[in-house]
Each structure stands twice: as C-alpha cells, then as structure tokens.
FIVEXTI-353948 format. One record per residue (C-alpha): x, y, z; residue in one letter; residue number from 1. Coordinates in steps of 0.1 Angstrom, whole numbers. Layout:
N
X|Y|Z|A|NUM .
...
END
This chain:
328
926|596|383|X|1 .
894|574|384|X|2 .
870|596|370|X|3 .
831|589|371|X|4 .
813|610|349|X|5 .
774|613|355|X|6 .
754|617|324|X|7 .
781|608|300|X|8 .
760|595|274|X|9 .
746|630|268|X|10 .
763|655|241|X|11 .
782|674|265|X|12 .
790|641|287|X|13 .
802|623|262|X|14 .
828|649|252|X|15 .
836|656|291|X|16 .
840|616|288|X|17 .
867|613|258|X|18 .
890|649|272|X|19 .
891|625|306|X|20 .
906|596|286|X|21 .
926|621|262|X|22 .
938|636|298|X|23 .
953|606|309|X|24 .
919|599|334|X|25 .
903|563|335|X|26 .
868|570|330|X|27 .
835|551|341|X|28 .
803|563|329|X|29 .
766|564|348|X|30 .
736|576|328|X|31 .
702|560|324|X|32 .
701|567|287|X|33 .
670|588|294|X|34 .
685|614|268|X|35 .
718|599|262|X|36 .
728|573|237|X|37 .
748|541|241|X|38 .
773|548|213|X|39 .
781|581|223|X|40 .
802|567|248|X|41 .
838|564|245|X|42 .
847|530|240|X|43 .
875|533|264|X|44 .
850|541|285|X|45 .
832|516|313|X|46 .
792|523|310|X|47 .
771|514|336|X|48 .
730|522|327|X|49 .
714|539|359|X|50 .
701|567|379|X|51 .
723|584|399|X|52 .
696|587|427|X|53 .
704|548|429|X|54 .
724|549|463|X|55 .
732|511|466|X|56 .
739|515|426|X|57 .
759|547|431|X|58 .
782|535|464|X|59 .
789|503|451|X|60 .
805|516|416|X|61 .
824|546|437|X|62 .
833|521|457|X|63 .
845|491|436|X|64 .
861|512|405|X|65 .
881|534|432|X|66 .
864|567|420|X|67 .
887|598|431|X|68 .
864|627|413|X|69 .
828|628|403|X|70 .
820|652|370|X|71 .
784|654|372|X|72 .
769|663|342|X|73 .
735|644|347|X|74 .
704|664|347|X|75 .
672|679|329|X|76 .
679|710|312|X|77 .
649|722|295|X|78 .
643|756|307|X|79 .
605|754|289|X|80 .
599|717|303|X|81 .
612|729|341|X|82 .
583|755|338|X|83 .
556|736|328|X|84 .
569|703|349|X|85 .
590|715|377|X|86 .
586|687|400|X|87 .
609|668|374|X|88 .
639|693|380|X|89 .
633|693|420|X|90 .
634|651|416|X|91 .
660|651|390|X|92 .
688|680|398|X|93 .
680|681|432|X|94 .
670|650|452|X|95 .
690|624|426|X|96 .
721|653|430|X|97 .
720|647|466|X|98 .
715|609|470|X|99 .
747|611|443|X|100 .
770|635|469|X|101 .
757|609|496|X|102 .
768|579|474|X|103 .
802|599|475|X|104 .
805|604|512|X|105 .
797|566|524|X|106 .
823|555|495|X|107 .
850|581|506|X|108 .
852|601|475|X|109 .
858|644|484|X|110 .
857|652|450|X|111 .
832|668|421|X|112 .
832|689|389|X|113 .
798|703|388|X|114 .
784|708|352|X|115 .
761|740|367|X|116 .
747|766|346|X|117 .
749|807|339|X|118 .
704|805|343|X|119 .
713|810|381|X|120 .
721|849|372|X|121 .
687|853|360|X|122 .
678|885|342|X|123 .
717|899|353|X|124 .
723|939|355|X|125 .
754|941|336|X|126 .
769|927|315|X|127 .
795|908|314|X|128 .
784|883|343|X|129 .
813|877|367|X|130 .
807|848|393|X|131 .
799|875|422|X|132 .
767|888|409|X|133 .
739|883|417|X|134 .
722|850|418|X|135 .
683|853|410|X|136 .
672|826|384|X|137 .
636|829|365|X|138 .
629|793|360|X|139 .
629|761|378|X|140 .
659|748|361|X|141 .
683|778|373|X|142 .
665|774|406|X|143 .
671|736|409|X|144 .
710|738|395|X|145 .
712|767|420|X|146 .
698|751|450|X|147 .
726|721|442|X|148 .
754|746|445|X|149 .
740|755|476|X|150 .
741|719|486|X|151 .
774|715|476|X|152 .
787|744|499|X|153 .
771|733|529|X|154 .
786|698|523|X|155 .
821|713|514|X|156 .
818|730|548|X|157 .
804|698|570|X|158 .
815|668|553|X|159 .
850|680|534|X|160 .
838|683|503|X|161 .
859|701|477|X|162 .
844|706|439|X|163 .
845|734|411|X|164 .
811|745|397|X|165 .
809|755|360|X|166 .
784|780|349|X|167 .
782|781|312|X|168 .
747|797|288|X|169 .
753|779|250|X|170 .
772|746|247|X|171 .
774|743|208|X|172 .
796|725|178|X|173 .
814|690|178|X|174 .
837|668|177|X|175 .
846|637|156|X|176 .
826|613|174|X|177 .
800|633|194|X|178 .
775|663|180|X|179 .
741|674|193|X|180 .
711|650|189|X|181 .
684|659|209|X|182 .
646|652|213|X|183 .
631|680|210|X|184 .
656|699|198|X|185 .
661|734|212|X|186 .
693|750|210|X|187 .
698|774|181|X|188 .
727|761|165|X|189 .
712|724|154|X|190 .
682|743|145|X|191 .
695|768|121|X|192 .
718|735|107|X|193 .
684|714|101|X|194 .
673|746|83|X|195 .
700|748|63|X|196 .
700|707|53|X|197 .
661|711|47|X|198 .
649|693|76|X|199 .
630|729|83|X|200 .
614|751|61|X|201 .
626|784|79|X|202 .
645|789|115|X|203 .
619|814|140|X|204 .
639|845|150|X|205 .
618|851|181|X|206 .
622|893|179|X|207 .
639|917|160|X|208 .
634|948|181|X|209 .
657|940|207|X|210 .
681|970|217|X|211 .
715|952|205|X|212 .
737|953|173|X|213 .
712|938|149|X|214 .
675|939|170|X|215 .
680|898|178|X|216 .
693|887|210|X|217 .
730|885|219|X|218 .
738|848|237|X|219 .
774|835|246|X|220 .
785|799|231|X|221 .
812|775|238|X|222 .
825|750|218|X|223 .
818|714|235|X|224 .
855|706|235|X|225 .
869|738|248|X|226 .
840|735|277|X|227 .
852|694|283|X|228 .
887|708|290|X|229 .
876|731|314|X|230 .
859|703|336|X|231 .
889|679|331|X|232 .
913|711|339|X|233 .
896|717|372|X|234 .
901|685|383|X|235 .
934|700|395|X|236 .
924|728|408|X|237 .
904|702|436|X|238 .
935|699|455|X|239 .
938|733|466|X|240 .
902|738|473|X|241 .
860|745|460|X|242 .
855|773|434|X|243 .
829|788|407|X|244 .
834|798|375|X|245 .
821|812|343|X|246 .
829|798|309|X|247 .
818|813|275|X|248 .
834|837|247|X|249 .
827|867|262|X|250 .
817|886|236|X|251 .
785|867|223|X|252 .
766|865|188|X|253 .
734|880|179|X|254 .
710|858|163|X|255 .
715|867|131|X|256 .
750|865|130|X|257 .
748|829|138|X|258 .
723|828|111|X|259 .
748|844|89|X|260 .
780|823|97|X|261 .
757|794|92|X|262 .
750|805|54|X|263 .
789|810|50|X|264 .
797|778|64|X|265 .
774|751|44|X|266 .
764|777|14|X|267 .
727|773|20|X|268 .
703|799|18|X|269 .
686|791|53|X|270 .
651|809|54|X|271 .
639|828|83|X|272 .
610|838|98|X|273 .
605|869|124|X|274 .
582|857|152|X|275 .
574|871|186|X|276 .
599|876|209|X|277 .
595|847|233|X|278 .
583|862|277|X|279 .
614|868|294|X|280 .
642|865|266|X|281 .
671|885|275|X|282 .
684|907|252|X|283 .
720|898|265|X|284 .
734|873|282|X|285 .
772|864|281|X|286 .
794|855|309|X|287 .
828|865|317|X|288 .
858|841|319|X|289 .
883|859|334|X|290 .
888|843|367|X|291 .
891|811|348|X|292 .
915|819|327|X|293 .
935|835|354|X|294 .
932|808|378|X|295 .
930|776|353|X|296 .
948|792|322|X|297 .
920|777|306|X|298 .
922|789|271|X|299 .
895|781|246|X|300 .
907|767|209|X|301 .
874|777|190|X|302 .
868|815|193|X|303 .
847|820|158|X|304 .
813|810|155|X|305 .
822|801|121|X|306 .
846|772|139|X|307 .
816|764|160|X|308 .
793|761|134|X|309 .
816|742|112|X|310 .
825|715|135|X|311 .
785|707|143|X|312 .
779|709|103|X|313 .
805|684|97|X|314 .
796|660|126|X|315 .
758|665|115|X|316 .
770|653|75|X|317 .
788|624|91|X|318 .
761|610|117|X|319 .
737|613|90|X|320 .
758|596|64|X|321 .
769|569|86|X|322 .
729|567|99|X|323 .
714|565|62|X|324 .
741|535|55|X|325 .
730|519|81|X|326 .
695|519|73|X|327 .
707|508|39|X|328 .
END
C-alpha cells in the first residue's frame, strides 16, 4: 500500500514510518516539524513539511502519491500543556484532524490508523481497561483525541469511512535509528535515563503513599516498535471493517521498579527524590490487550522493562555519541 503517515517525524511516527517500509508499505510522510525532526525520518521515506489542517496541501499529496491508508499520528500530547492551553488541542487534534479526514474524502481515500490514546478512560473503575468502559477523560487532551474518535464514527457511518483507533498510556524505548527526544521532556523513562547519565541531579517520584505494590504509581508501557506493528498490522484489519483497541503489557510497572531496572540496566546509582504526589495521578492505569491479540494476533516482542529500558539507554549513548562528534 501507499501509506501516509501524519506526524512521522515525531518519536512514535518515525518508528510507525520505518515498520511501514519494513512491512512492505511505500511510505510518504507530513509533519510540520513543530516537534519532529528532519532526520528521524526514514530515508526511504518521501517527507513533505506541513500542517495537516492544510486542505489544498493535504488533497493534493493524497491525491498525487495514490494514498490508500492514512496513519495519523500528528498531534499535541501534553496532558499539562492541554490544561493550561486547551485551545491548542481543540485547533490541533480536532479542527486540523478534521480538515485531514476531509482531505481524505475529496481525494477518495476510506482508510485511517488512528494513533488515539488510553486518557479517554479517565480515572477508569477497574482495572484492567478493556475498550468498552467507560469513556470519561480529565483533561483536554483525552477530551480532544476523544471527540476525534467520535468524528471518525460518524464519518465511518456517512461517508464510508473504515479506520482502527489505537489507545495506548506509555510509549517508551527504541530502536536503532529513532529514541525519544523531546522538549520538555516528560515521560518517565528519558527522565530517569538523564538521571542516570548526569544530566539530572535526582528523578521526582511524585508520591509514595499510593495503595499499590511499592506506594508509587503503577503505569502500562509499550515498546515503540511492538506499538508500530500494531498500526502497520491493522492496516489489514481495514478491509473487513472500523475497530478500537487497547495496546500495553498488561501488567504495568510501579515507579520504582522502573527506577530499579534502570539501575540494573546502565549500573548507575540514579538519585531520587519523594515529592508530592502530583492532582489527579492515578494510582493505576494499564490497559488490556486482549481483543487485540485475539483479533490481530498482535504479539508484542519486548515484555521486560529491562528490554524497554535497554533499548532507550542504548539509542540515548548513540544519539549522544554521534551528536558530540558532530559538534566536534
């Protein structure tokens, strides 16, 4: 297939990007570089710089590459930011996601992989999530990615639509070419890894009182790659049909025990520092993949943190040798 992947500049994009080409797919790239970087695209990839809510941008690249499937992946995902500023989600996830899905339907293309998210659950009553529950998000970003899969429903019902929706918490790790570089950075992982190469003087553990295992907070993580598969794998699942599904471990990883792996992994000491737990942290939150793995056989290759944490520890050695020669 043709694939166009929006926002595949971006970590997660930019792997999305190289399982297309590793799949078989030709792959064209849109991202206004915003928060992606030029080099993190495959070179077997086409990259064109700009918005998505660029119709006459958008319907002329559908139209003259012969896109068959959209993986959008583009958007703002700053849970803090989208509460502070959540005009930027509405404009960004929102109106940009639906000039993109009009793009699609001048230019004749009935097919998208949407990169959603598990913040659409909310504060969930159970644990595991499974995709049924309900669907109550406390921020602005949940809310926006939400109000997209609405879209995307009513479209699939008026305009033919068909397109899988992927709701995932913690993408984490690397691969050979891409690893996490953001600004600011805010994922646990990379921050416990700057901690351990001295970039930090300690990594905040916001609460240690929680009711779990160890007092810290229990989150679910995927390994970048194993979550690329999983959009390039529903790609085939288009033909028969729309669907939604969860992707993560399943079993999930205290704070401290990613703390932990992270001292096995590079041998540093890594400092912490107990802070307040931070309004409206969960004190679990994974997501169940069953109906995935039923339906797809989608079967993820990383299952230890320790694999995780290795693979971002590596990439993050190599990026910043390669970036120090450079500067040299």
């Amino acid at each position: 297939m043709n694939v166009l992947v929006t926002g595949g500049a971006g970590y997660i994009g930019s792997v999305v990007t190289e399982e297309c080409i590793a799949a078989g797919h030709t792959a064209f790239v849109i991202d206004d570089l915003s928060k992606g970087h030029e080099w993190a695209v495959h070179p077997d990839a086409e990259l064109t710089v700009g918005n998505i809510g660029d119709r006459e941008l958008v319907t002329t690249l559908l139209r003259e590459k012969k896109i068959d499937a959209v993986i959008h992946m583009a958007a703002s995902s700053l849970v803090g930011e989208s509460m502070t500023d959540p005009a930027k989600y509405y404009s960004n996830n929102v109106i940009a996601g639906a000039a993109l899905l009009d793009s699609m339907r001048e230019a004749g293309v009935t097919k998208l992989i949407f990169s959603s998210t598990a913040a659409v659950y909310g504060e969930p009553e159970k644990q595991p999530i499974e995709e049924g529950d309900k669907l109550e998000p406390t921020n602005p970003y949940g809310e926006s990615k939400l109000a997209f899969e609405h879209i995307l429903r009513w479209y699939s019902k008026a305009y033919e639509l068909r397109y899988v929706s992927l709701r995932y918490f913690n993408a984490a790790g690397a691969t050979e070419r891409c690893g996490e570089l953001h600004d600011p950075e805010t994922h646990l992982i990379p921050l416990v890894l700057r901690a351990a190469s001295g970039e930090a003087e300690f990594i905040d553990v916001f609460g240690d009182q929680y009711p779990t295992r160890d007092g810290t907070c229990i989150r679910d993580y995927i390994h970048v790659s194993d979550l690329a598969k999983a959009h390039v794998l529903a790609l085939g699942k288009l033909d028969s049909g729309s669907a939604t599904y969860n992707l993560g471990l399943s079993g999930g990883f205290s704070v401290k025990e990613v703390i932990e792996a992270a001292r096995r992994v590079t041998g540093r000491s890594i400092p912490t520092q107990v802070s307040a737990p931070r309004a409206g942290d969960p004190a679990v939150l994974i997501a169940s993949s069953a109906r995935i793995k039923k339906d797809l056989r989608w079967k993820p290759a990383f299952t230890s943190i320790e694999d995780i944490i290795r693979s971002a520890w590596d990439w993050k050695q190599r990026h910043e040798d390669a970036a120090s020669h450079a500067a040299g």
